[in-house]
C-alpha positions in Angstrom: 2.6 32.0 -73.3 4.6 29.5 -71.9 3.0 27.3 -69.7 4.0 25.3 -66.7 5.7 21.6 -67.9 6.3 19.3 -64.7 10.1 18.1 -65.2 9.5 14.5 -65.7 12.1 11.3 -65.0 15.0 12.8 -67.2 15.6 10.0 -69.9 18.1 7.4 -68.4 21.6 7.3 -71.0 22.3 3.9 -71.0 24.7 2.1 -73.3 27.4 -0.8 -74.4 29.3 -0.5 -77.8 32.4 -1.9 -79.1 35.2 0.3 -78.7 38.4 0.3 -80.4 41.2 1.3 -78.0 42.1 4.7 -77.2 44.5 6.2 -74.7 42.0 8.3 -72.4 43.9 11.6 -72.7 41.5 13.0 -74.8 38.4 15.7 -73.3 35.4 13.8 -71.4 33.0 14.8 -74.2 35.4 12.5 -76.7 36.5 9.7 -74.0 34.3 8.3 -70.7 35.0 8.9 -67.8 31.8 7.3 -66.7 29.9 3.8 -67.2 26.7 2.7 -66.6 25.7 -1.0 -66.1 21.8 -1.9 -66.6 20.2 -4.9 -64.9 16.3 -4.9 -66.0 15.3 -7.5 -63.8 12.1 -6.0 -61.1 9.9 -8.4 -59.0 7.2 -6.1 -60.6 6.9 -3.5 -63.3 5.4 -0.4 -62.0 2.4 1.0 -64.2 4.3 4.5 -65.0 7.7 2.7 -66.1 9.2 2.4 -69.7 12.6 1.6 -69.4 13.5 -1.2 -70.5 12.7 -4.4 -67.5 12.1 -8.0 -67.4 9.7 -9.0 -64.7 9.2 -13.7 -64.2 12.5 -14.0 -66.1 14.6 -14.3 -63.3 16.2 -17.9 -64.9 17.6 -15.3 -67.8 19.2 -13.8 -64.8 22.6 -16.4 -65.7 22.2 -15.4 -69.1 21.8 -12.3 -68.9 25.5 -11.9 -66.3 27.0 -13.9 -69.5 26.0 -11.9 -71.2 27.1 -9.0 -70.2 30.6 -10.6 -69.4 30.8 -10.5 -73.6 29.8 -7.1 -73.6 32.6 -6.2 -71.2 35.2 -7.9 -72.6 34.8 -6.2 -75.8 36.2 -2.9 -74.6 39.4 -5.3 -75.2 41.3 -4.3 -72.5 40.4 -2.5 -68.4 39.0 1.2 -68.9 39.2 3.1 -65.9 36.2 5.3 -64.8 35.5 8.1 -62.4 32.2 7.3 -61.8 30.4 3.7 -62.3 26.1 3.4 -61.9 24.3 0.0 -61.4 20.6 0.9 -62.4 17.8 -0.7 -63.9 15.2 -2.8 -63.7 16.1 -3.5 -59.7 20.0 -4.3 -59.4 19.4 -5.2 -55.9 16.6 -8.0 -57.3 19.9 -10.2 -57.8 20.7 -12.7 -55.5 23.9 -12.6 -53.5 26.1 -14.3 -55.2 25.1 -13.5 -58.8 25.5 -9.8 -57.2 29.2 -10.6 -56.3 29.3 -12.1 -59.8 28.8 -8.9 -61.3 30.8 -6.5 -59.0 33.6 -8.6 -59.6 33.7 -9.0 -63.6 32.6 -5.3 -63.9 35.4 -4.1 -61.8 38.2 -6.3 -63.8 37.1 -3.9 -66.9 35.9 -0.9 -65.2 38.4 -0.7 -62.5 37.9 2.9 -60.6 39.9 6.0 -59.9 40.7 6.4 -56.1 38.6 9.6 -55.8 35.0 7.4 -57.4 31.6 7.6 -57.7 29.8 4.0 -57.2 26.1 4.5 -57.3 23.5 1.5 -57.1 19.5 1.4 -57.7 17.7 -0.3 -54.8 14.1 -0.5 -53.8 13.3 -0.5 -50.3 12.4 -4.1 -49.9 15.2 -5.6 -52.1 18.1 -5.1 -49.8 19.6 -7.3 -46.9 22.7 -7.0 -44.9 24.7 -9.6 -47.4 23.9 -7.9 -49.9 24.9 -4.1 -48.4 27.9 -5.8 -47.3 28.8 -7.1 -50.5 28.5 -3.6 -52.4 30.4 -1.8 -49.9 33.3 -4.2 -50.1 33.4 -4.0 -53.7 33.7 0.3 -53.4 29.7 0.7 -53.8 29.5 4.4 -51.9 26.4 5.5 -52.9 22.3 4.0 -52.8 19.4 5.5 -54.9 16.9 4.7 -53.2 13.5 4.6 -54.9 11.1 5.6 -52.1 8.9 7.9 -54.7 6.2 8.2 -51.7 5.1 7.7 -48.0 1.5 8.3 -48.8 -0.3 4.0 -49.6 -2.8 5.5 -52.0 -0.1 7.5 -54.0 2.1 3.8 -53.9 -0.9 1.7 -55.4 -1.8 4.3 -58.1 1.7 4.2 -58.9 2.2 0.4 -58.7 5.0 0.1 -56.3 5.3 -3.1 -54.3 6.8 -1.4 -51.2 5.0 -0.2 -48.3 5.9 3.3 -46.4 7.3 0.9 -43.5 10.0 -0.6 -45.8 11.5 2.9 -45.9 13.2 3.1 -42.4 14.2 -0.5 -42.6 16.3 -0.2 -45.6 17.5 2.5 -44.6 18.8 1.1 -41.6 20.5 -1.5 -43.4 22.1 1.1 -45.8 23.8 3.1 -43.4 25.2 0.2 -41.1 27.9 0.5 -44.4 27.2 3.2 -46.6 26.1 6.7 -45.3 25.4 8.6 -49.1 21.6 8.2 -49.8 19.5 9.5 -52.3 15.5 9.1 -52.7 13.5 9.4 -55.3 10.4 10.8 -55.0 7.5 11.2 -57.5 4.9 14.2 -57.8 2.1 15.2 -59.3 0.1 11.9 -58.9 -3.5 11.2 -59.8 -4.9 12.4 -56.9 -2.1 13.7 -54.8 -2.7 16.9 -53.4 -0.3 19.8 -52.6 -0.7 18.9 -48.6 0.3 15.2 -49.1 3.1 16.0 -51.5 4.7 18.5 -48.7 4.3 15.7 -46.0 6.4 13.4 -48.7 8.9 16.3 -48.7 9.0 16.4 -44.9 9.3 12.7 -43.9 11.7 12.6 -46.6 13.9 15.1 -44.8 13.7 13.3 -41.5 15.5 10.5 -42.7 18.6 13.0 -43.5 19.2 11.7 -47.3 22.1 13.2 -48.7 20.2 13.9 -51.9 17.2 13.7 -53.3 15.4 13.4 -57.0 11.8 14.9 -57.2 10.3 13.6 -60.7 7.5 14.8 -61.9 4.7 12.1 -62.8 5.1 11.6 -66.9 2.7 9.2 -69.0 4.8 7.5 -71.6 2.9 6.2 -74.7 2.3 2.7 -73.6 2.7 2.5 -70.3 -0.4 0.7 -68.1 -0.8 4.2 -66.7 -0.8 6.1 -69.9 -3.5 3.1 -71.3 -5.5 3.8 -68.4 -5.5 7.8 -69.2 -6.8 6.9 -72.2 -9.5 5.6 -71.5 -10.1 7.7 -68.7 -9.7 5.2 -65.7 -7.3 7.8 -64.1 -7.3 11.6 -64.8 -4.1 13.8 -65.0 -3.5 16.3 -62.0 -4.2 19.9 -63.3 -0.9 21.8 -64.2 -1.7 24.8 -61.5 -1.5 22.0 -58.9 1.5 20.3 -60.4 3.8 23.3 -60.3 2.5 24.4 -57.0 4.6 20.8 -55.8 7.5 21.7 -58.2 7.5 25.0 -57.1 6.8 23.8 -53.4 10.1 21.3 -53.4 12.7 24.2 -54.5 11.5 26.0 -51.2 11.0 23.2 -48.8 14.2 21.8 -49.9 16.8 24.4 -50.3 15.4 25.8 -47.1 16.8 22.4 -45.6 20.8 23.5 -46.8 19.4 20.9 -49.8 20.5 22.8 -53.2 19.0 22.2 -56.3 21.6 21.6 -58.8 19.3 20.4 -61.7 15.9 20.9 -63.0 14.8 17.7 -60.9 18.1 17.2 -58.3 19.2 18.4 -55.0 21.8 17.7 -52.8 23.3 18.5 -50.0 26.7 20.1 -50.5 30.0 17.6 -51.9 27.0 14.8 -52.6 25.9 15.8 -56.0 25.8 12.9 -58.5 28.4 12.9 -60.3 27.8 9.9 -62.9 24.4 11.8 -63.8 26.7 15.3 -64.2 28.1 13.6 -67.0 25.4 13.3 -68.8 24.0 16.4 -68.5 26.9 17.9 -69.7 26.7 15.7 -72.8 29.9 14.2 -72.0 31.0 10.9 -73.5 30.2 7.6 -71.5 30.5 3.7 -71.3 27.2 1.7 -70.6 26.2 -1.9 -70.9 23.0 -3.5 -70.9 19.6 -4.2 -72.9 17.9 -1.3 -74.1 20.5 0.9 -73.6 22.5 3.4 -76.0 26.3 4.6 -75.6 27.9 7.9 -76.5 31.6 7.3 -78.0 33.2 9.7 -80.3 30.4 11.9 -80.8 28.1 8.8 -82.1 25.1 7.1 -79.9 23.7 3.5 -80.0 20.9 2.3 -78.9 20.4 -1.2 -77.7 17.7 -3.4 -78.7 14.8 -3.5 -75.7 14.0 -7.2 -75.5 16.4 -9.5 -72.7 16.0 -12.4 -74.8 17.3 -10.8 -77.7 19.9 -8.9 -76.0 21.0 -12.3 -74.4 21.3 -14.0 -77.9 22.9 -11.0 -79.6 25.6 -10.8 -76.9 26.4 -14.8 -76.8 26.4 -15.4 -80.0 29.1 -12.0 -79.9 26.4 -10.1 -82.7 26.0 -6.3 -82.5 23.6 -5.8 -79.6 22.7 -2.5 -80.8 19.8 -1.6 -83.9 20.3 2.1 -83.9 23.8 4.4 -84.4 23.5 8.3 -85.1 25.9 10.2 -85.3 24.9 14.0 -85.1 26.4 16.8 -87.3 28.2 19.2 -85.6 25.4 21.8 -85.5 22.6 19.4 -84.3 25.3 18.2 -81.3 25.7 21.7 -80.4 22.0 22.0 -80.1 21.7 19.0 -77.8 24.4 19.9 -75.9 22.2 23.0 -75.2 19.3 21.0 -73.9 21.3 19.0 -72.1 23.7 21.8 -70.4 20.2 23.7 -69.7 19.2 21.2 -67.2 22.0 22.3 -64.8 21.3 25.0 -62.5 24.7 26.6 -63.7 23.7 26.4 -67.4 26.0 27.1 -69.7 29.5 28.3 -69.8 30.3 30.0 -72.9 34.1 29.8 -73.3 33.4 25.8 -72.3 31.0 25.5 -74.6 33.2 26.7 -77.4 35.8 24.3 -76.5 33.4 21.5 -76.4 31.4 22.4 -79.8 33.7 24.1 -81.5 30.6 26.6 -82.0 30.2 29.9 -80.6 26.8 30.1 -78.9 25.4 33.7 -79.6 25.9 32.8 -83.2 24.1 29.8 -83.1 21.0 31.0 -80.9 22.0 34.6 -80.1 18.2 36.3 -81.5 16.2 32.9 -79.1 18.7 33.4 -76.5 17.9 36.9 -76.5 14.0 36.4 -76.3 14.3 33.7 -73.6 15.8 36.3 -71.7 13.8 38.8 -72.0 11.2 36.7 -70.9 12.3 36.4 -67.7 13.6 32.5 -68.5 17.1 32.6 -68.5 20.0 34.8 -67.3 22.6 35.7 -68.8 25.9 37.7 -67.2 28.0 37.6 -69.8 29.9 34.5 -69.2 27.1 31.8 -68.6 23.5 31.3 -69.7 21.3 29.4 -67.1 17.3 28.8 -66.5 16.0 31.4 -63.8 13.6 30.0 -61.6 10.8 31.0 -63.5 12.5 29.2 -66.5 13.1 26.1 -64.6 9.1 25.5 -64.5 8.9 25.4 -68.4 12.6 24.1 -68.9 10.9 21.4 -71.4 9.5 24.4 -73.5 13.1 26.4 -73.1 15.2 23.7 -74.9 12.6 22.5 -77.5 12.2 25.8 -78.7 16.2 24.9 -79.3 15.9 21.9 -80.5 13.6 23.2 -82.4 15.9 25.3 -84.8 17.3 21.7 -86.2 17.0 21.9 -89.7 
């Protein structure tokens, strides 16, 4: 039997690399059309998080836009994206004008097509009317908000140094420029119950967001909140309760004209992210920034975690990355699997072809086959995609793929 998995915070695809030059005519799985930009600097680091942030290091903050100036410049000459995502760490944390700093050297080598994407991490009590102002001028046109809850006691366990009451303010300030909004909520909380999760869903909705992210709660290996599961200071939520608030999300939200699009997305339709649709179709994509890893040319690197070392590795024009894989052509196909899985359209066989070079019945035709006969996928002949039922054990779904890795 498989059981019920909460779909977690889907691991964020960060990245920088240096790239030689090549004319962007090729497919998006071979050449970005998307860059991500990571700025790890949070006034506090929250007890479930483990990407990668610097918290009373904001004198790196200098550095650290130097920094990344080398980075940029390495891709030799302007690359122009469809869709660009400033996330972190707390981007917003900057001041003003190290803000305008950035928006203005990332833009000289990231310049962006007319029809854009420009998506920005804020927390509800990092943002001021300077700052909107500044983002919006420089073709910023879309806020993830990190809200995660309304409820206090769900905040504290969580660690978040907002209060519910920050909420309305920022989004006030938001939408005096920029009226695309997503929150992120959390679920699945020590100690939340199915009742508190709805009203998170509710007040959510009265705010009008344009999108929203549910995460489900996950306790990474060193995290304060997975030390404190350890040793029994907090105790998981019981999986019957957690898929009763996964479950309960697809119903309150679609209900609202809110579709989800993605194991843990929904959006209201023409606001779907675009930047993250890249990734989940395993398409090829710039990033910059510590603790980050790039996909170019069918090879990922991964970026060393520590600011200080990034800092040094960048100025002193080293490789900033300690990790580069490239996969063989089987084990790509395979991730593009999990990856495509994640979408509420799934898979497109002919696509998928074109993209792999690897027809997918012969590579999971018999585990396709039981999958679907299981009630966890559907398949008409064209695509493959999760069923609802398969959407609350997707986790399971795609390792049984990854699984077949040899």
């Amino acid at each position: 039997m498989i059981r019920f998995q909460a779909p977690g915070r889907a691991q964020r695809v960060l990245g920088v690399s240096v790239v030689d030059f090549m004319p962007p005519t090729l497919p998006p799985w071979l050449w970005p059309t998307a860059a991500y930009v990571h700025i790890p600097f949070c006034a506090h680091h929250c007890g479930y998080c483990d990407f990668a942030v610097a918290v009373g290091k904001d004198h790196l903050r200098d550095d650290y836009l130097k920094a990344l100036d080398k980075e940029l410049a390495t891709l030799g000459q302007p690359q122009t994206v469809r869709t660009l995502f400033f996330g972190g760490g707390t981007p917003s944390e900057l001041s003003a004008p190290q803000l305008a700093r950035l928006l203005e050297n990332v833009l000289h080598w990231l310049p962006l097509q007319e029809d854009h994407e420009f998506a920005v991490e804020a927390n509800p009590n990092s943002l001021d009317e300077e700052k909107m102002r500044l983002l919006a001028e420089h073709g910023v046109n879309r806020i993830s908000l990190g809200v995660q809850s309304f409820q206090p006691d769900v905040l504290r366990i969580l660690e978040r140094d907002h209060a519910p009451a920050d909420v309305p303010r920022a989004v006030d300030v938001i939408r005096r420029t920029i009226d695309n909004i997503s929150f992120d909520l959390i679920f699945g909380v020590p100690g939340q119950t199915v009742a508190a999760w709805e009203s998170d869903l509710r007040h959510a909705l009265t705010f009008g967001p344009t999108h929203l992210a549910t995460y489900g709660l996950t306790y990474e290996k060193g995290t304060r909140l997975w030390q404190q599961q350890q040793r029994g200071a907090v105790r998981r939520l019981d999986e019957d309760s957690e898929l009763a608030m996964y479950t309960l999300a697809m119903d309150v939200l679609e209900a609202a004209g809110i579709e989800q699009y993605e194991i843990s997305n929904f959006a209201r339709p023409g606001f779907r992210c675009r930047h993250n649709q890249v990734y989940w179709a395993n398409h090829a994509h710039f990033g910059f920034g510590v603790g980050a890893a790039s996909y170019l040319h069918g090879q990922r690197k991964l970026n060393v975690r520590s600011t200080e070392g990034y800092i040094q590795r960048a100025l002193a024009h080293r490789p900033t990355h300690f990790q580069a894989e490239t996969l063989p052509p089987r084990e790509r196909a395979l991730e593009t699997i999990g990856q495509q899985l994640r979408r509420r359209k799934g898979i497109h066989r002919h696509a998928f072809v074109e993209q792999t070079e690897i027809d997918l019945d012969e590579l999971i035709g018999p585990t396709l086959a039981e999958h679907v006969a299981l009630g966890l996928l559907h398949d008409d002949g064209a695509s493959v995609a999760l069923t609802r039922q398969g959407r609350c054990v997707a986790d399971a779904v795609v390792a049984a793929y990854w699984g077949m890795v040899q």
